[in-house]
C-alpha positions as CSV (number, residue, x, y, z in Angstrom):
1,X,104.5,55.2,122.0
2,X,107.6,54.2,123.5
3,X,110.4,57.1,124.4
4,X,113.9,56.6,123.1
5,X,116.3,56.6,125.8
6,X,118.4,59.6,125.8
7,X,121.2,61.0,127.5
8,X,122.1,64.7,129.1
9,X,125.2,67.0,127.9
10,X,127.1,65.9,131.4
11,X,127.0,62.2,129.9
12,X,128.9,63.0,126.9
13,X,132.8,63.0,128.0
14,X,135.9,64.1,126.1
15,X,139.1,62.8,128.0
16,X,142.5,63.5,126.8
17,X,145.4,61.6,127.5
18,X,148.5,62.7,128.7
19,X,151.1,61.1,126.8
20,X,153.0,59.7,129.6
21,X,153.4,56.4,130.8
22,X,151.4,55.0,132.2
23,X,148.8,57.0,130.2
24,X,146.3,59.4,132.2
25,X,143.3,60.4,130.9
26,X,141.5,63.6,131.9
27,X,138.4,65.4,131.1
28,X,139.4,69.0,130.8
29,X,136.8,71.5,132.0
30,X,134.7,73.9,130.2
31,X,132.9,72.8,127.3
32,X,129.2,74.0,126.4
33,X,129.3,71.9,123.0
34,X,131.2,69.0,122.2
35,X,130.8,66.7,118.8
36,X,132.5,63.4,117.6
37,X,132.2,62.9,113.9
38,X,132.8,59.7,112.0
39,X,133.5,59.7,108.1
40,X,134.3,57.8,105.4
41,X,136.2,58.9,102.4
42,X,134.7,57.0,98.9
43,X,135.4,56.4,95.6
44,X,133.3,56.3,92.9
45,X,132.8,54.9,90.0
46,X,129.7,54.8,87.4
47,X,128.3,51.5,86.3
48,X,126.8,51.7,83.1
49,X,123.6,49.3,82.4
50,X,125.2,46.9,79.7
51,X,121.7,46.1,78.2
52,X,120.8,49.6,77.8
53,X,123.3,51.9,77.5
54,X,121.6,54.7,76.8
55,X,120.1,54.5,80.5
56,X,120.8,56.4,83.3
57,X,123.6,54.6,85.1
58,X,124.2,54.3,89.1
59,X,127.1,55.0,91.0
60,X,128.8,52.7,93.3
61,X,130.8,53.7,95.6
62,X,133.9,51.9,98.0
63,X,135.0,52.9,101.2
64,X,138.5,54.0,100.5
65,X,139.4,55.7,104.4
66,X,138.0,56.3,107.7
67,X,138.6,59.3,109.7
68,X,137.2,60.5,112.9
69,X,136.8,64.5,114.4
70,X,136.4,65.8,118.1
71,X,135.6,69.3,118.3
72,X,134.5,71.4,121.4
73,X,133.3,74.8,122.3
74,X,132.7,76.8,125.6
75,X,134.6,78.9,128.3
76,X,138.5,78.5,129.3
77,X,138.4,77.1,132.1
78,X,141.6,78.0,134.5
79,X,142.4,74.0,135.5
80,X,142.5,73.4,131.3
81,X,145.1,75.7,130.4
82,X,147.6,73.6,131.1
83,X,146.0,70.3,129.4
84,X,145.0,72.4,126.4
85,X,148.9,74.1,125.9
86,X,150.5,70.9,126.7
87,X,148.9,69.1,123.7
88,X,149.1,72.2,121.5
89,X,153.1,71.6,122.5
90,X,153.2,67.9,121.3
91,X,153.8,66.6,118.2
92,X,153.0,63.6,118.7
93,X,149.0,62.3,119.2
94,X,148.0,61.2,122.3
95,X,145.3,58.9,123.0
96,X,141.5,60.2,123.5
97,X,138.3,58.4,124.8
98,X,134.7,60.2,124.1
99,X,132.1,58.1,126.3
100,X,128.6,58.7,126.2
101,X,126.5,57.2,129.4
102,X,122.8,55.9,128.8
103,X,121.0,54.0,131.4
104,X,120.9,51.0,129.4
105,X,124.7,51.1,128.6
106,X,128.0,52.7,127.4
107,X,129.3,54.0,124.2
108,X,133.3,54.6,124.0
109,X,135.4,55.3,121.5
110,X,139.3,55.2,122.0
111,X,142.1,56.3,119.7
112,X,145.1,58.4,118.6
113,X,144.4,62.3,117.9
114,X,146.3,65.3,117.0
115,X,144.7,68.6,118.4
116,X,144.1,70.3,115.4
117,X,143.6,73.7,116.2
118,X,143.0,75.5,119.4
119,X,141.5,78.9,119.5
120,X,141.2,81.7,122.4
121,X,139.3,84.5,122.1
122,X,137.7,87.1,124.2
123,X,135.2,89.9,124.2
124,X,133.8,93.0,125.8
125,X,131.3,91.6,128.6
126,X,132.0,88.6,128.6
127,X,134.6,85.1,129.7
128,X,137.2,84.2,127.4
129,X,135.9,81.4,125.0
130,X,137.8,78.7,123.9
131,X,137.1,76.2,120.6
132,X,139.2,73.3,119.8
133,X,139.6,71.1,117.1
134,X,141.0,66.9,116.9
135,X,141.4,64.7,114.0
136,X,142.3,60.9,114.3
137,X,145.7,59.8,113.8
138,X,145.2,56.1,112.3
139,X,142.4,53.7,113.6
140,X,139.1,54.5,116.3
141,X,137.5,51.7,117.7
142,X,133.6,52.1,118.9
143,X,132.7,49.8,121.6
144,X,128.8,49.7,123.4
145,X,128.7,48.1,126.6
146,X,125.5,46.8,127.9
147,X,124.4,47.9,131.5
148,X,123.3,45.1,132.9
């Protein structure tokens, strides 16, 4: 049997733009977890069987939206405090890449985000934690490169 190709936590990159022109992008420090998630919000409606009404009908369903989520976990790291605030500041989105590296090729995908939420907190024994939250401001785009 075969093994799939896989990819390590390091590979997995969250970069944040900085809203400036020209745009920088950086990869704050700090995360233990990270996660993109990619939805689609549906309608749906019930088509009835016309030769049997009686029968149990089946619901179809149409892609109505798509959104896209970044969140990310770990310590707060000193050289992120700045990135983190600045885009807490802004009202406006600023553009994001999340990248995963496999030895066979890249995934990216780019777009506008708003940070969400950002939270700080601390306890007895241990660093201060931080866990932040990004939700897509209009369209993602999902690009896989081959390495050749």
């Amino acid at each position: 049997m075969a093994k799939p190709e896989t990819a390590k936590f390091g590979k997995m990159l969250i970069k944040i733009g900085n809203g400036e022109t020209p745009e920088v992008l950086v990869a704050p420090c700090g995360f233990t977890s990270k996660s993109l998630t990619l939805s689609k919000n549906l309608n749906e409606v019930t088509i009835p069987d016309c030769d049997d009404p009686d029968a149990a009908s089946w619901v179809a369903r149409d892609v109505e939206s798509l959104t896209a989520s970044v969140s990310g976990d770990g310590v707060l790291a000193a050289a992120a405090v700045s990135v983190w605030q600045d885009f807490f500041d802004s009202t406006d989105s600023r553009e994001v890449e999340i990248s995963i590296v496999f030895s066979t090729g890249t995934m990216v995908w780019t777009g506008a985000m708003h940070l969400e939420s950002l939270e700080v907190t601390g306890e007895s024994g241990n660093r201060i934690q931080i866990s932040v939250s990004m939700q897509s401001d209009g369209e993602m785009t999902g690009t896989w490169t081959v390495t050749p």
